[in-house]
VEXDO-782824 format. One record per residue (C-alpha): residue in one letter; y, z, x. Coordinates in pm, 1 decimal. Layout:
<recs>
<rec vonu="A" north="Y" up="Z" east="X"/>
...
</recs>
This chain:
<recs>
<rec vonu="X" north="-156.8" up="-2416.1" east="-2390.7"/>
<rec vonu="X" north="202.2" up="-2276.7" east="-2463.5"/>
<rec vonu="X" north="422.5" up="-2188.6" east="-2199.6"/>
<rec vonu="X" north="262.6" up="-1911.5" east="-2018.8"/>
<rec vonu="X" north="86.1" up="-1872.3" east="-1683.1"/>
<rec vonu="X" north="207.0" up="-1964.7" east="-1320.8"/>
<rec vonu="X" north="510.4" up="-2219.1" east="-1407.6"/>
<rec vonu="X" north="645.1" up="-1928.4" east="-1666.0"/>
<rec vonu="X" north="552.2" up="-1663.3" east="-1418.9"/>
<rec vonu="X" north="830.4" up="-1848.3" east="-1182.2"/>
<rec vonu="X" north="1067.4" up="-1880.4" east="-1354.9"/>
<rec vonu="X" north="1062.1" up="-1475.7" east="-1485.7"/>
<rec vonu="X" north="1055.3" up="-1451.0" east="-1085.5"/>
<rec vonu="X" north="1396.1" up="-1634.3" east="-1084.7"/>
<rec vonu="X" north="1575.2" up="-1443.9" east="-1348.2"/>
<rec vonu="X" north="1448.6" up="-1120.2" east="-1159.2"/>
<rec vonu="X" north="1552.5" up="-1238.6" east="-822.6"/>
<rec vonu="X" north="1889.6" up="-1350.6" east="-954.4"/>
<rec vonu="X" north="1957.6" up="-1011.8" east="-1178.0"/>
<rec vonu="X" north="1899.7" up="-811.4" east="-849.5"/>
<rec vonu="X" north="2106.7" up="-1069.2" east="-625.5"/>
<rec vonu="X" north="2442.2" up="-949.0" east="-677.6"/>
<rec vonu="X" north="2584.3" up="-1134.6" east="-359.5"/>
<rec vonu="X" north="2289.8" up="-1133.8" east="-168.6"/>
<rec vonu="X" north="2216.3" up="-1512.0" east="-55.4"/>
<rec vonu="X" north="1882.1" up="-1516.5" east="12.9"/>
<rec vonu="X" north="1786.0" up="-1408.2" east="-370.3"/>
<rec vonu="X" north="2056.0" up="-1611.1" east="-511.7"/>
<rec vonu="X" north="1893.1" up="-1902.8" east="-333.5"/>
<rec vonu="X" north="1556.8" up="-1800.1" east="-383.2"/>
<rec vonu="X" north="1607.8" up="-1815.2" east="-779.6"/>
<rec vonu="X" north="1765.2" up="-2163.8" east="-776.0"/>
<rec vonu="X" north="1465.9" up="-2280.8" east="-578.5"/>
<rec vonu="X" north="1197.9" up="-2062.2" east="-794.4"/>
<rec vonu="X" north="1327.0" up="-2216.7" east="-1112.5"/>
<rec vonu="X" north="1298.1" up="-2593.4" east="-1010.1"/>
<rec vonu="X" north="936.2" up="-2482.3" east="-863.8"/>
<rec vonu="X" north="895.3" up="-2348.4" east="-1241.5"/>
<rec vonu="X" north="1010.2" up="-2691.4" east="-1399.4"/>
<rec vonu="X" north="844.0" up="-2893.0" east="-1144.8"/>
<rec vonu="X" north="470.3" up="-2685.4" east="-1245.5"/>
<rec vonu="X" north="536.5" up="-2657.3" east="-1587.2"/>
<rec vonu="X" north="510.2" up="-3077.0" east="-1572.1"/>
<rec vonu="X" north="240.2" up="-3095.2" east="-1334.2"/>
<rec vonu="X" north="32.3" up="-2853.9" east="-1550.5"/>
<rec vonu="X" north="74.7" up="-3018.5" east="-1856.0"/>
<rec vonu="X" north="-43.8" up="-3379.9" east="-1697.2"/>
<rec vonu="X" north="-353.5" up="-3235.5" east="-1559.1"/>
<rec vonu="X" north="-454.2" up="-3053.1" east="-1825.1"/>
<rec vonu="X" north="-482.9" up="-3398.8" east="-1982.9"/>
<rec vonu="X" north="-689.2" up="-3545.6" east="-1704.2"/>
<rec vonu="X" north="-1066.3" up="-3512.8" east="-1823.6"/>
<rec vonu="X" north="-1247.8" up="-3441.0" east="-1569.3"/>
<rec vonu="X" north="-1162.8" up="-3040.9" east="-1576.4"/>
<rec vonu="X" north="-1304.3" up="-3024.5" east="-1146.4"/>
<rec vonu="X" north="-1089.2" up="-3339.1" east="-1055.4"/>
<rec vonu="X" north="-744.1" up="-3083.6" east="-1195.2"/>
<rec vonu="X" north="-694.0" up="-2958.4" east="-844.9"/>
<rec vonu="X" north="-685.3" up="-3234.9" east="-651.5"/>
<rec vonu="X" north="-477.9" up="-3406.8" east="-900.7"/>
<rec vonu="X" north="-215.9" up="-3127.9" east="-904.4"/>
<rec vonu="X" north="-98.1" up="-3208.2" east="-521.2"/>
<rec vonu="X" north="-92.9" up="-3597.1" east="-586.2"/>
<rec vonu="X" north="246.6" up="-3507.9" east="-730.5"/>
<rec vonu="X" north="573.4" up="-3607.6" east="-500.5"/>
<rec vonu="X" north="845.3" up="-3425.7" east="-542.5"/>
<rec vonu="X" north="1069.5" up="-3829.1" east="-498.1"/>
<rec vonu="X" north="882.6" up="-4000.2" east="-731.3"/>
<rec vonu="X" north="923.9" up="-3739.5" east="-972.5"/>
<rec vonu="X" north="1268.6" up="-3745.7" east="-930.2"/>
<rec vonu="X" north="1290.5" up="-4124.8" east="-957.9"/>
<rec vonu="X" north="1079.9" up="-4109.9" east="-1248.2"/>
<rec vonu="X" north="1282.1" up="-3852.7" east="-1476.1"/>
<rec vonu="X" north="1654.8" up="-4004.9" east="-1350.9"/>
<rec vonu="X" north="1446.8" up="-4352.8" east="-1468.5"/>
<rec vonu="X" north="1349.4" up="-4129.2" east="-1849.6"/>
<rec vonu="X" north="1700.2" up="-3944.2" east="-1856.5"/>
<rec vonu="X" north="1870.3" up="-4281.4" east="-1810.6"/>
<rec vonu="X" north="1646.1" up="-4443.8" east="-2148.2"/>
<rec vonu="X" north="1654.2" up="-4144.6" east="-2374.2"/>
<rec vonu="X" north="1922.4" up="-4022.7" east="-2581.8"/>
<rec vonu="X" north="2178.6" up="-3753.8" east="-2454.8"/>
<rec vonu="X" north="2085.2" up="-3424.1" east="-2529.2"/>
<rec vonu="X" north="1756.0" up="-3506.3" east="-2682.4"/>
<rec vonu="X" north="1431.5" up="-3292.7" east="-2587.0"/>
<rec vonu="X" north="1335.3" up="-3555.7" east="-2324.5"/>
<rec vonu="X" north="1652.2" up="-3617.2" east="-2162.9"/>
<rec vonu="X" north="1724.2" up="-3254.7" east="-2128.2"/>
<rec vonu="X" north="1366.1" up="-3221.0" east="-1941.4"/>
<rec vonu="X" north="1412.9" up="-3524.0" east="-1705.0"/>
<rec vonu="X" north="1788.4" up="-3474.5" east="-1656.4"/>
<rec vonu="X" north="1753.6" up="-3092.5" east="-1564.4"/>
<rec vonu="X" north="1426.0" up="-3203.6" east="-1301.4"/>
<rec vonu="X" north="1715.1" up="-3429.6" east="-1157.7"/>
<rec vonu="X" north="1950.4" up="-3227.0" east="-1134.0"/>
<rec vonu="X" north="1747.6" up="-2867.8" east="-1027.5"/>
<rec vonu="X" north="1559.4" up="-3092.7" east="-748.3"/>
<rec vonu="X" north="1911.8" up="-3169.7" east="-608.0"/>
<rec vonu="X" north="2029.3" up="-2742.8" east="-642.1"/>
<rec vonu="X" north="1680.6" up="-2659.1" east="-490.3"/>
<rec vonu="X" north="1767.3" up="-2872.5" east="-172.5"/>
<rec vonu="X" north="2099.1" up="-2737.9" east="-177.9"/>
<rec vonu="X" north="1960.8" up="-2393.6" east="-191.0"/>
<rec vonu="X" north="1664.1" up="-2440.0" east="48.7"/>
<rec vonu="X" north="1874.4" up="-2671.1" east="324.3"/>
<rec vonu="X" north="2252.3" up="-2630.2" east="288.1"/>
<rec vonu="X" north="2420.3" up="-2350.3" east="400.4"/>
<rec vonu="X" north="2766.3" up="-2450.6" east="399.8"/>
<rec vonu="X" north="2802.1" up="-2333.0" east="40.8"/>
<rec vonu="X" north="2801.2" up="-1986.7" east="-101.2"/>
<rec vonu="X" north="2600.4" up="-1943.3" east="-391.3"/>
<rec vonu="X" north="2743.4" up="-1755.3" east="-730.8"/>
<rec vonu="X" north="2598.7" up="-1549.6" east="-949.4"/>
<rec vonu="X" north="2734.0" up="-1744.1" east="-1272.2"/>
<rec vonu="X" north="2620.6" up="-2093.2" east="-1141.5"/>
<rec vonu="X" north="2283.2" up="-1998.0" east="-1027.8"/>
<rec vonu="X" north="2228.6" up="-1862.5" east="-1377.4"/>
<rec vonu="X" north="2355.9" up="-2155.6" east="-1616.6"/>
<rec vonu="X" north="2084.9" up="-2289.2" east="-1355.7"/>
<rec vonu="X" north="1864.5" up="-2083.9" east="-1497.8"/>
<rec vonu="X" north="1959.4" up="-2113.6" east="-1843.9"/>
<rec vonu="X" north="1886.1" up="-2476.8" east="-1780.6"/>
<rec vonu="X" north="1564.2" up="-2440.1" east="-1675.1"/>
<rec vonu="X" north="1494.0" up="-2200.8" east="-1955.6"/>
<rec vonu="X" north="1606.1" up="-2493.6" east="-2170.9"/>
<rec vonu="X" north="1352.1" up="-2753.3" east="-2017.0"/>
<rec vonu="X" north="1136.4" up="-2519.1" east="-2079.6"/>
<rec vonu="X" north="1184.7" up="-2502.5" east="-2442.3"/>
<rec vonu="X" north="1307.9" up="-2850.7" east="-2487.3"/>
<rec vonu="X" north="949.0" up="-2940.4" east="-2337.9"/>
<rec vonu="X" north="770.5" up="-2697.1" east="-2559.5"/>
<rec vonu="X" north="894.6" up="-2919.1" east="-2860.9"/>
<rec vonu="X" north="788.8" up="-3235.7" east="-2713.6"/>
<rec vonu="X" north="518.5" up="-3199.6" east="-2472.5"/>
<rec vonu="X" north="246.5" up="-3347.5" east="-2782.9"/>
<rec vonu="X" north="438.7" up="-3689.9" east="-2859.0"/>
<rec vonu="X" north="327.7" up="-4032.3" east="-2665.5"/>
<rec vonu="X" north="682.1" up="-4032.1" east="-2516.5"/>
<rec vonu="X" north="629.6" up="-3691.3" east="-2334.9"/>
<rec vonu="X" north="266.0" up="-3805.3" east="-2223.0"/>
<rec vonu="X" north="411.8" up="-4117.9" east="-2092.5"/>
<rec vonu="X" north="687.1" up="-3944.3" east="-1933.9"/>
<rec vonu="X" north="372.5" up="-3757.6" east="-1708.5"/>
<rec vonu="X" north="225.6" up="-4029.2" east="-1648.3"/>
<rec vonu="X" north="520.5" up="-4160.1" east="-1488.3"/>
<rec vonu="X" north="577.1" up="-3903.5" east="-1263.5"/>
<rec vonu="X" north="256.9" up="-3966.3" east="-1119.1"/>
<rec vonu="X" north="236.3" up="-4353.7" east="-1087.5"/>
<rec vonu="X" north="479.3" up="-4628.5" east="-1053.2"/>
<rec vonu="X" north="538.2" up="-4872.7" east="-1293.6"/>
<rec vonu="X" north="433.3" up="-5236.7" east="-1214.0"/>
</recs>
């Protein structure tokens, strides 16, 4: 599957809106935001696409909660080791889901050219830090844990 289609589409839309920001809030924003959205489908594609039953995908897709995803990667970050593959994907979920409220729902702060993109160098890092372990049983339990809650 590779990292192409809608979640890679995003975040190209994030580096786009961010290189034609300059100081302009909404688009600084807007990136931030567009590159956790990226993250957050690049996860929920990958755990569908092993669900079997190809015309259950759909539904499946909006089962995911934005929380409990975020519980579930601050729960993988916190057992993997630092600056391996899957704490770089779980820790950056955590920590984009945070900038993306920030972005959507705090206006107090002014946004910066040079944070929002080591934002987006972050996400571009998930992205390839996913890449290299998206196969293994860790990364396929990790997906299943975003989804349900462990007993």
């Amino acid at each position: 599957m590779g990292l192409m289609g809608y979640p890679r589409d995003l975040l190209d839309a994030a580096w786009a809106m961010a290189g034609n920001a300059q100081q302009n809030q909404a688009l600084l924003r807007r990136a931030v935001s567009t590159a956790y959205y990226a993250l957050f489908h690049l996860l929920i594609e990958d755990a569908c696409a092993n669900w079997v039953v190809v015309e259950q995908r759909g539904r499946l897709s909006r089962q995911f909660e934005h929380r409990r995803m975020r519980d579930a990667s601050a729960a993988t970050a916190k057992r993997s080791a630092p600056k391996s593959d899957m704490f770089v994907v779980a820790d950056t979920f955590v920590d984009l889901q945070g900038k993306r409220h920030e972005a959507d729902y705090d206006f107090t702060d002014t946004f910066v050219i040079l944070d929002v993109t080591a934002d987006l160098r972050a996400a571009e890092s998930a992205f390839q830090s996913w890449e290299r372990v998206r196969q293994d049983d860790a990364a396929k339990d990790y997906l299943f844990s975003l989804l349900f809650r462990e007993r």
